[in-house]
C-alpha positions in Angstrom: 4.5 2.0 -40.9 4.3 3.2 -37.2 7.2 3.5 -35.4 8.4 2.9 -31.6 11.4 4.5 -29.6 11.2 2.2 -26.5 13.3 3.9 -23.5 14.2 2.1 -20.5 14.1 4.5 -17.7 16.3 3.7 -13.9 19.2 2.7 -15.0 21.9 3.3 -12.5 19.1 3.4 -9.9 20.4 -0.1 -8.7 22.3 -3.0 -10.0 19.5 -5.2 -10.5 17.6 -2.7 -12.6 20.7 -1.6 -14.3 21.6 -5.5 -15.0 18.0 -5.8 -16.6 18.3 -3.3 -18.5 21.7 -4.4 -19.9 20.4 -7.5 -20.9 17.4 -5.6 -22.8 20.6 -3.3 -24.6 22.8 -6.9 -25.4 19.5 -8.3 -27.2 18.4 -4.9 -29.0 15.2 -4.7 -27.6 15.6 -0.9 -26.4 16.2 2.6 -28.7 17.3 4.5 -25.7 18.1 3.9 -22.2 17.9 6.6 -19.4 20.4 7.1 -16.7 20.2 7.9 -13.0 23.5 9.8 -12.8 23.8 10.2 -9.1 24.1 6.9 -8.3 26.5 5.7 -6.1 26.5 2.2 -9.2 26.1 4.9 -12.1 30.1 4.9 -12.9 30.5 0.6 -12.8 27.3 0.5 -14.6 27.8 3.7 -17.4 31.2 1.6 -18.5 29.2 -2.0 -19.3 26.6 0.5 -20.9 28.9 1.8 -22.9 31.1 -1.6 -23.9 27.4 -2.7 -25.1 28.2 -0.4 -28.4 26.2 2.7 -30.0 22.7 0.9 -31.0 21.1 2.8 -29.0 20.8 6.2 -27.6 21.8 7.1 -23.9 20.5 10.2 -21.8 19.7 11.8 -18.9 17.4 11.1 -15.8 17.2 14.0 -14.0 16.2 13.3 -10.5 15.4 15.5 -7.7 13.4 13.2 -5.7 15.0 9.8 -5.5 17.8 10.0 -2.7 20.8 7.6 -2.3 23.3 6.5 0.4 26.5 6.6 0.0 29.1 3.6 -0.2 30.0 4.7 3.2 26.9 5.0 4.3 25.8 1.6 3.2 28.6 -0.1 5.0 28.3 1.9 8.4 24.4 1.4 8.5 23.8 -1.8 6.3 21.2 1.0 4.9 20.3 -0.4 0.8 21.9 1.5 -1.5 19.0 4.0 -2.8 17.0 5.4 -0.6 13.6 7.5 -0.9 11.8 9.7 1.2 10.5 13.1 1.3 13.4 14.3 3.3 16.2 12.4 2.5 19.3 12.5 5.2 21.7 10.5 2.7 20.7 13.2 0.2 19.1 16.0 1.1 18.1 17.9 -1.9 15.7 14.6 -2.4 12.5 16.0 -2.5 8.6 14.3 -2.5 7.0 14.6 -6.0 3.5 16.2 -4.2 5.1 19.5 -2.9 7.8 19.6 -5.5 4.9 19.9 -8.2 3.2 22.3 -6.0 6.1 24.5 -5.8 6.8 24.2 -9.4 4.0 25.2 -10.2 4.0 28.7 -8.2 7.6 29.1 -9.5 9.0 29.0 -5.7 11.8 26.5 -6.3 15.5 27.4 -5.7 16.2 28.1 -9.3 20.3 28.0 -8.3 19.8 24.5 -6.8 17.8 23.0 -9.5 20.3 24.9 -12.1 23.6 23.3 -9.8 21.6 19.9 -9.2 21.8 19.5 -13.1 25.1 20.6 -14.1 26.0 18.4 -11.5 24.1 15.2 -13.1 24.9 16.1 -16.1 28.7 16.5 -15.8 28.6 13.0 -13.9 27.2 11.7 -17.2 29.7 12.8 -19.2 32.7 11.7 -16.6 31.4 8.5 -16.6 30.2 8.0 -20.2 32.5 9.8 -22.3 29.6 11.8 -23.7 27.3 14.3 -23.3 23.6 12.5 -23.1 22.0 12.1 -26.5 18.4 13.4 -24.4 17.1 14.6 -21.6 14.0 13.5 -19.4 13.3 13.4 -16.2 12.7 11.3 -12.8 9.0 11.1 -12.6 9.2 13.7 -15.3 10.2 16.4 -12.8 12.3 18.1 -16.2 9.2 18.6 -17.3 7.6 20.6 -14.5 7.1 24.7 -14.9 10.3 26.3 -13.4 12.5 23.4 -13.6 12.2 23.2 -17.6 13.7 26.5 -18.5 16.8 25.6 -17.1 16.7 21.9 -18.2 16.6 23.4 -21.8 18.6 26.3 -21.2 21.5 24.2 -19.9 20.8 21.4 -22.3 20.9 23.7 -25.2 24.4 25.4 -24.2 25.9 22.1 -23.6 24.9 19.7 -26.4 22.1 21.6 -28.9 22.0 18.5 -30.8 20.2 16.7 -27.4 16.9 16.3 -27.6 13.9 16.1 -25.0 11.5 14.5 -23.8 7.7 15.8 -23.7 5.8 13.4 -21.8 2.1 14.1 -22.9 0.5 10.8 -23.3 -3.0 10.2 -24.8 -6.1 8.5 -22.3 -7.5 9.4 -19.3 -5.9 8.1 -16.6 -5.6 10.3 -13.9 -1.7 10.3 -13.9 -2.0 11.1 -17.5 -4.1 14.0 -17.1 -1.8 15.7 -14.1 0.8 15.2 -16.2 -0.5 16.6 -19.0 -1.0 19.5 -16.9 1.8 20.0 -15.3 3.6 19.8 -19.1 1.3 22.6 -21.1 3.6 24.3 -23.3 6.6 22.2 -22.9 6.6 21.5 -26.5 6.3 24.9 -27.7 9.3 25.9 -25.2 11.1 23.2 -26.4 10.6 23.8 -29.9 11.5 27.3 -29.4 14.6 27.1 -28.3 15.8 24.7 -31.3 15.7 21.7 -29.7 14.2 18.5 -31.2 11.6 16.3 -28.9 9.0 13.2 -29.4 5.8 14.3 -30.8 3.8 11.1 -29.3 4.5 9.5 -26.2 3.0 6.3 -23.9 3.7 3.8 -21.4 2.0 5.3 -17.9 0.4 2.6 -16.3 -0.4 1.4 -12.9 2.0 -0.4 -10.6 -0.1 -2.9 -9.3 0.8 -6.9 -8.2 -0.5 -8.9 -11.1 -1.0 -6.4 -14.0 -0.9 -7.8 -17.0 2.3 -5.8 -19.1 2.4 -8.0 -22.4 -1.5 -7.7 -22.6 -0.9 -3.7 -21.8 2.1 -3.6 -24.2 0.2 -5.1 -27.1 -2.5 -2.0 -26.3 0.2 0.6 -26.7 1.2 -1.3 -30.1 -2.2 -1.7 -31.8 -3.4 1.9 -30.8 -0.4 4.5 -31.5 0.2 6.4 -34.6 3.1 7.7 -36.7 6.4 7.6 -34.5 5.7 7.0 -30.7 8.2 7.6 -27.9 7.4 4.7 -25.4 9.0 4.2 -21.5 9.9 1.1 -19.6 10.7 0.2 -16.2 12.3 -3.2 -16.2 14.9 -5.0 -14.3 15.7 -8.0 -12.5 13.7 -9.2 -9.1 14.7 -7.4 -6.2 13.5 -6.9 -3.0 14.7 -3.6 -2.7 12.5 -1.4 0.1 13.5 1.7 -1.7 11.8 0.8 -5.1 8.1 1.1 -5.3 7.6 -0.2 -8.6 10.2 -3.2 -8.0 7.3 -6.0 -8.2 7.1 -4.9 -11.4 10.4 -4.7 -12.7 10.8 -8.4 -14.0 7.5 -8.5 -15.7 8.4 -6.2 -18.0 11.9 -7.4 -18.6 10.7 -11.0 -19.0 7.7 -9.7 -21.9 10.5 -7.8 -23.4 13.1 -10.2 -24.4 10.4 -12.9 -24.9 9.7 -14.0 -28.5 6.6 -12.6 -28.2 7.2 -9.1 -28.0 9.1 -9.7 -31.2 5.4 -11.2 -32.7 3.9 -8.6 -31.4 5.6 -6.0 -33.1 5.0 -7.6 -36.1 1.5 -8.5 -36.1 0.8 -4.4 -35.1 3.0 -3.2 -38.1 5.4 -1.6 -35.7 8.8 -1.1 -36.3 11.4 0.1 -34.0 13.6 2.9 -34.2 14.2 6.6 -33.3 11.4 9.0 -33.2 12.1 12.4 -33.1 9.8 15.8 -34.2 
């Protein structure tokens, strides 16, 4: 029988994300949620994750291009409470995805700022949680970038070698597949390597576009995986939050995911859910 890990990524980007997402936990709809751990919301939110109980697995969101404002901030500029730009005054270590992948990928990243940037995250996870995260992925899969994932699994390995990672090479042919497929070559192997366990498939990219049809792309993702399938999820409640570009999108998926249908669905593809780990 084919198996599904269905993550929810964002939480602790914003409260209405991170209340969406709770309500996905409360009804047992998600395997894993992943956390945002420099959010100014991350320590309210991580203790209602956490009174939600253990049926489900909680890790990290790295993020080095998503800035925030602080409380202080907020209440001196009436600024929302995440911000992102390419150079982010709130935050300033925020970087664009474009020339953070470009400098990846010609290894001239600050390796003692990306290194302090997650011992930073990291330890806020743990502070807040109680834990140390059960995984590790990444904010637009920046973990997973060359550079920046030697010292994601060096660090994760030192701090909890039972952690595992995530490898975000999807099948298709979609162009945001095939950069990322390129920008993760060998991530497995490294991975693996070092002792650490990760998913061996892995879906859910699609396009963030007004009126897309998520139960109809869902039920795609069901009918054509195989074996054990990692899968990510952006839901959350409406917002009209400037600093979210996918935040049309966010109640879509929440809504197909606590439907009844989602629950048929399953079923009628033979698709159980549970952890899926290689």
């Amino acid at each position: 029988m084919k198996r599904l890990t269905l993550c929810a990524d964002d939480f602790g980007q914003s409260e209405a994300i991170s209340c969406g997402i709770l309500q996905l936990v409360a009804a047992r709809r998600l395997q894993a949620v992943s956390c945002l751990t420099d959010s100014p919301v991350w320590p309210t939110m991580a203790l209602r994750l956490k009174a939600l109980g253990g049926n489900h697995q909680t890790g990290l969101h790295f993020n080095l291009t998503h800035g925030f404002a602080t409380p202080a901030q907020v209440k001196d500029s009436g600024a929302t409470l995440a911000k992102c730009s390419a150079v982010d005054e709130a935050n300033p270590s925020a970087q664009a995805l474009g020339p953070l992948m470009l400098r990846a990928v010609l290894h001239q990243l600050d390796g003692a700022s990306l290194r302090r940037s997650f011992i930073e995250q990291w330890l806020a996870f743990e502070a807040h949680y109680g834990q140390p995260p059960a995984f590790v992925d990444g904010h637009q899969h920046v973990h997973a970038f060359p550079q920046i994932r030697s010292i994601v699994i060096e660090e994760t390995r030192r701090r909890n070698p039972s952690a595992w990672l995530r490898v975000p090479h999807a099948a298709g042919f979609r162009p945001k597949v095939l950069v990322m497929r390129a920008m993760t070559a060998g991530l497995a192997s490294s991975v693996k390597d070092a002792g650490l366990a990760s998913n061996t498939r892995f879906a859910g990219f699609r396009p963030y576009c007004h009126g897309f049809d998520f139960a109809r792309f869902f039920r795609h993702i069901l009918t054509s995986i195989g074996g054990s399938t990692l899968v990510m999820c952006h839901p959350g409640l409406e917002s009209a939050d400037p600093a979210d570009p996918i935040a049309h999108c966010r109640q879509a998926e929440l809504d197909y995911l606590l439907s009844e249908q989602f629950c048929a669905d399953l079923a009628a593809a033979g698709v159980s859910s549970g952890h899926c780990l290689g």
